[in-house]
C-alpha positions in Angstrom: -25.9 22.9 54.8 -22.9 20.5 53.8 -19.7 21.7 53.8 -18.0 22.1 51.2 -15.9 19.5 51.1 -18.4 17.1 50.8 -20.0 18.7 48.1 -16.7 18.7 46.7 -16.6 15.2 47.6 -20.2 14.7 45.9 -19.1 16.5 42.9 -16.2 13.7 41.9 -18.2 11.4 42.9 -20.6 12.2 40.1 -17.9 13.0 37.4 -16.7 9.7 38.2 -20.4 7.9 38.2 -20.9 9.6 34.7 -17.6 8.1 33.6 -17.9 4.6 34.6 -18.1 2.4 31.2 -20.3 0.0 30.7 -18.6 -3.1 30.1 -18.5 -3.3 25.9 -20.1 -6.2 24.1 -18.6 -8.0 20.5 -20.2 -6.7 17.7 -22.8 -8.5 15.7 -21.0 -11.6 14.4 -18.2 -11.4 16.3 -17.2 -13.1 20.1 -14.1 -10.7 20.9 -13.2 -7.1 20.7 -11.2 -4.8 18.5 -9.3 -2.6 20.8 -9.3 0.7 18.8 -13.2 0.6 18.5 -12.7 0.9 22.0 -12.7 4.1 24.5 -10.4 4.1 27.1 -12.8 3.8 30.0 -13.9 0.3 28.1 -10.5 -0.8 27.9 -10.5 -0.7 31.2 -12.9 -2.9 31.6 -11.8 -5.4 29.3 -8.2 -5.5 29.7 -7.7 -8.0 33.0 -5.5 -10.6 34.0 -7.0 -12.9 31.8 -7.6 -11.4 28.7 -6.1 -12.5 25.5 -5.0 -10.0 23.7 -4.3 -11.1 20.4 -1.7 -9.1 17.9 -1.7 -9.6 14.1 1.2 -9.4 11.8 1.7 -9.3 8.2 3.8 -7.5 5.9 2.2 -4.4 4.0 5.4 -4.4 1.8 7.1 -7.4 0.8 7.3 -8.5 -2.5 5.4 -12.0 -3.5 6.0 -12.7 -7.1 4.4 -11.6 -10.0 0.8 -12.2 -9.7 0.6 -11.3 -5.9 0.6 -8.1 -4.0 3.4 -6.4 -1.8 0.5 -6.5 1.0 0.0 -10.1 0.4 1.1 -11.0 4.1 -0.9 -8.3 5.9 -4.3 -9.9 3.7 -3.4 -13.2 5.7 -3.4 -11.5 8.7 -6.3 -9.5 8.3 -8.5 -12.5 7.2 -7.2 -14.5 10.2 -8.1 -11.9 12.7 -11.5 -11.7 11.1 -12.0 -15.5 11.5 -10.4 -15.2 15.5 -12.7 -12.7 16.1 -15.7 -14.2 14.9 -14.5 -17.4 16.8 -12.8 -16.3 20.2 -13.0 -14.2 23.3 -10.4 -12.0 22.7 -9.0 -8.7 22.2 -7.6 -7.8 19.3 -4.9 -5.0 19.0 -3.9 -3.1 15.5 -2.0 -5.1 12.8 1.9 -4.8 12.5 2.5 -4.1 9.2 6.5 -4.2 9.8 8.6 -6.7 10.9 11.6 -8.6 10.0 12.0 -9.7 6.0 15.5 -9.6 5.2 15.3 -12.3 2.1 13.0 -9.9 0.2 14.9 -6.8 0.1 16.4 -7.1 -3.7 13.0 -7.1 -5.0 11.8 -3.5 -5.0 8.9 -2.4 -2.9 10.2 -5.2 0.0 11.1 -4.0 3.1 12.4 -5.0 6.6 13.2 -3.7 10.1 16.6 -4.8 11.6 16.3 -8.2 13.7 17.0 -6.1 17.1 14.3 -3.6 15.9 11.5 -6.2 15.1 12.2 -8.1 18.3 11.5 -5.0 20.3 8.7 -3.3 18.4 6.5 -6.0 19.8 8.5 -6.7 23.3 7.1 -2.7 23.6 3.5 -3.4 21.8 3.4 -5.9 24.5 4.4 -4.4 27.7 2.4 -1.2 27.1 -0.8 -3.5 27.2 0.5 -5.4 29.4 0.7 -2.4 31.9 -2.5 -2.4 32.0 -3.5 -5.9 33.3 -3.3 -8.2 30.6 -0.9 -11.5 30.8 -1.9 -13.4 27.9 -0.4 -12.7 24.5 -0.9 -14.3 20.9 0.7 -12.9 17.5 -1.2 -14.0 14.8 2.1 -14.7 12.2 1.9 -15.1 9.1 5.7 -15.1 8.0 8.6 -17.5 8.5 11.5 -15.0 8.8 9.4 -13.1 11.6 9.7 -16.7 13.6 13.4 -15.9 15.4 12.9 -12.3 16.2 9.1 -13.3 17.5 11.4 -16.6 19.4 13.3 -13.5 21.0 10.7 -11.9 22.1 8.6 -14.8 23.9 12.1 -15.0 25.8 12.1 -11.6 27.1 8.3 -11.6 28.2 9.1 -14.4 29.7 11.4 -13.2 32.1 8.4 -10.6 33.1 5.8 -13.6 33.9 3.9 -12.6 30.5 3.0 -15.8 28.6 3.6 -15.1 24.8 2.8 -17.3 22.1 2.8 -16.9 18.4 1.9 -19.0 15.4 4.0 -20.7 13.3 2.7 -20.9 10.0 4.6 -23.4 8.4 3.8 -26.1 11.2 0.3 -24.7 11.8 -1.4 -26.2 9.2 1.6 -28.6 8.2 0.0 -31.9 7.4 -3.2 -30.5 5.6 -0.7 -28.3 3.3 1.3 -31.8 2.9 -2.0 -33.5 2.1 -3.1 -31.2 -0.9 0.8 -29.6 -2.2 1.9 -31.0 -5.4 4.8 -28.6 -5.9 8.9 -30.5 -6.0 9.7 -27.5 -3.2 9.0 -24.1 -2.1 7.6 -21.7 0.6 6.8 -18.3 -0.6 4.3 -17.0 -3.4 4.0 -20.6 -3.7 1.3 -23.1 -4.3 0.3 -23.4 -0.9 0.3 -19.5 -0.5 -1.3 -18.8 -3.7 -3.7 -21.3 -2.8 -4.9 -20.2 0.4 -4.9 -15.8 -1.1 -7.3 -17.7 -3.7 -9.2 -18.6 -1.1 -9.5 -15.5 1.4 -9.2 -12.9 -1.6 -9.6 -14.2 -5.2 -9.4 -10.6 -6.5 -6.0 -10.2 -5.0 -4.6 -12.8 -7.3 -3.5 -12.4 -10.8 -3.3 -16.3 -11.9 -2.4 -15.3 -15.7 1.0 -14.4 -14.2 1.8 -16.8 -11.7 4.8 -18.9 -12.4 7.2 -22.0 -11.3 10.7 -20.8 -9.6 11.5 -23.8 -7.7 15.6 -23.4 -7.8 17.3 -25.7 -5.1 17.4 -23.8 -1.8 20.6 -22.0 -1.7 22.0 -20.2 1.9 20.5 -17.2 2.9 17.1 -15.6 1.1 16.2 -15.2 -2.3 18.1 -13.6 -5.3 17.3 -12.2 -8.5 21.5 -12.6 -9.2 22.1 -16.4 -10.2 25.5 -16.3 -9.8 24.5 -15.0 -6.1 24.5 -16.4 -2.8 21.0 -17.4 -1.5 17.9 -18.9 -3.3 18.1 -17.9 -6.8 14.6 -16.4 -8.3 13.9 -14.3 -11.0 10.5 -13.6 -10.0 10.4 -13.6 -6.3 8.6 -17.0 -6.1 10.1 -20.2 -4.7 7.4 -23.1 -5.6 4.9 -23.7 -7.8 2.7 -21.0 -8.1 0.7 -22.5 -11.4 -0.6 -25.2 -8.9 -2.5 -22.7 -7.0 -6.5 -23.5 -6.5 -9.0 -22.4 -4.5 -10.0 -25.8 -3.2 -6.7 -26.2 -2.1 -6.9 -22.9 -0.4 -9.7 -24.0 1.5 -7.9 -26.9 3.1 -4.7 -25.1 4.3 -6.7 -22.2 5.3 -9.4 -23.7 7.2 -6.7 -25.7 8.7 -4.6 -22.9 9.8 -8.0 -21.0 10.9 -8.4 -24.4 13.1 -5.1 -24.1 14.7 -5.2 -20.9 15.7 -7.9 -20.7 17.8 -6.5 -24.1 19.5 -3.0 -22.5 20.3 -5.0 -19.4 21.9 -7.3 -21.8 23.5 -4.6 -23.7 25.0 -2.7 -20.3 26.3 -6.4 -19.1 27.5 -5.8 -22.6 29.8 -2.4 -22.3 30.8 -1.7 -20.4 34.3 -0.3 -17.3 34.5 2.9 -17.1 36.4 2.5 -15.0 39.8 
């Protein structure tokens, strides 16, 4: 007869045996893994060392003009981390939808977390996975203000041997954008952005309102006061926004899509700091 603490013994033995996942596989399609489709006991698995996790960001309320949505941003982001995932082996956390967006916040609907607050929301995303094996970082950016804060954080992962990169989306697709603007100046609910939301989600764009609100850049963000200090604009655009086509959308985005997975590839490569 066995004792029984071996049977005991026996008995986690089996609870544990029952437990073990199965190492998950992409979905059809796709070459990584959405982490929330995930149990924890794949998670496991999955998050080592070596993984990539990768961390979309986009704004689910910041204003963008007239004929484009307060969720504009987190559209990008959600088409890019469709595109990643089709392309990379990676795992892809949930979407920030909050971040740091100061020059919005006189346009109604527009919000913004505090520089400090931004900076440590994903220091935290970060280090809780990171807890759990993972070394390798990548936020998938899609704003320009979010660049210092996300600059911030790199520093302080750095200091923890975690290699953190992000994209910058001006410079990501910089000369291809350069090759097809047409617009005298502007960055936001632009032609370029118009352009590439024309591209990823036509029915997001309301062209019969877009307009041109190319004031000379003033300090700080944008205004609807034009006696104000900052960039003035009456309709939250700075650019061109009438230029907007889907071809052109094509070119920035495919170029952006391009670099991406080149900055991730190029961190996949890079050796993590023992």
């Amino acid at each position: 007869m066995l004792r029984p603490s071996v049977v005991a013994w026996l008995l986690v033995l089996g609870v544990s045996t029952a437990l073990a996942a199965q190492r998950p596989q992409p979905a059809a399609g796709q070459r990584g893994l959405v982490l929330g489709d995930l149990t924890w006991l794949e998670a496991e698995q999955v998050l080592t060392r070596d993984a990539i996790v990768v961390i979309p960001l986009g704004a689910e309320a910041k204003e963008h003009g007239p004929h484009l949505r307060l969720d504009n941003d987190r559209t990008l982001a959600e088409y890019y981390r469709r595109r990643v995932l089709a392309a990379a082996d990676v795992i892809v956390a949930p979407t920030v939808n909050y971040h740091f967006y100061p020059s919005f916040v006189e346009y109604p609907g527009s919000t913004t977390l505090r520089f400090e607050t931004a900076r440590d929301v994903i220091v935290d995303i970060v280090r809780s996975l990171a807890a759990y094996g993972p070394r390798k970082f990548y936020v998938l950016n899609t704003g320009v203000s979010t660049l210092r804060p996300l600059a911030a954080s790199a520093e302080i992962l750095r200091a923890e041997g975690i290699l953190f990169e992000y994209t910058n989306i001006i410079e990501v697709a910089g000369e291809a954008e350069a090759r097809v603007s047409q617009q005298l100046r502007g960055t936001h609910a632009d032609e370029s952005e118009t352009s590439a939301i024309l591209y990823m989600a036509p029915e997001r764009v309301d062209m019969r309102k877009a307009v041109k609100d190319d004031s000379p850049r003033g300090e700080g963000g944008l205004t609807r006061n034009p006696s104000g200090r900052g960039t003035y604009s009456a309709s939250g655009v700075w650019g061109d926004a009438t230029l907007a086509t889907v071809e052109k959308g094509r070119v920035i985005v495919e170029a952006s899509v391009a670099g991406m997975l080149r900055e991730i590839e190029a961190l996949r490569a890079r050796e993590v700091p023992r």
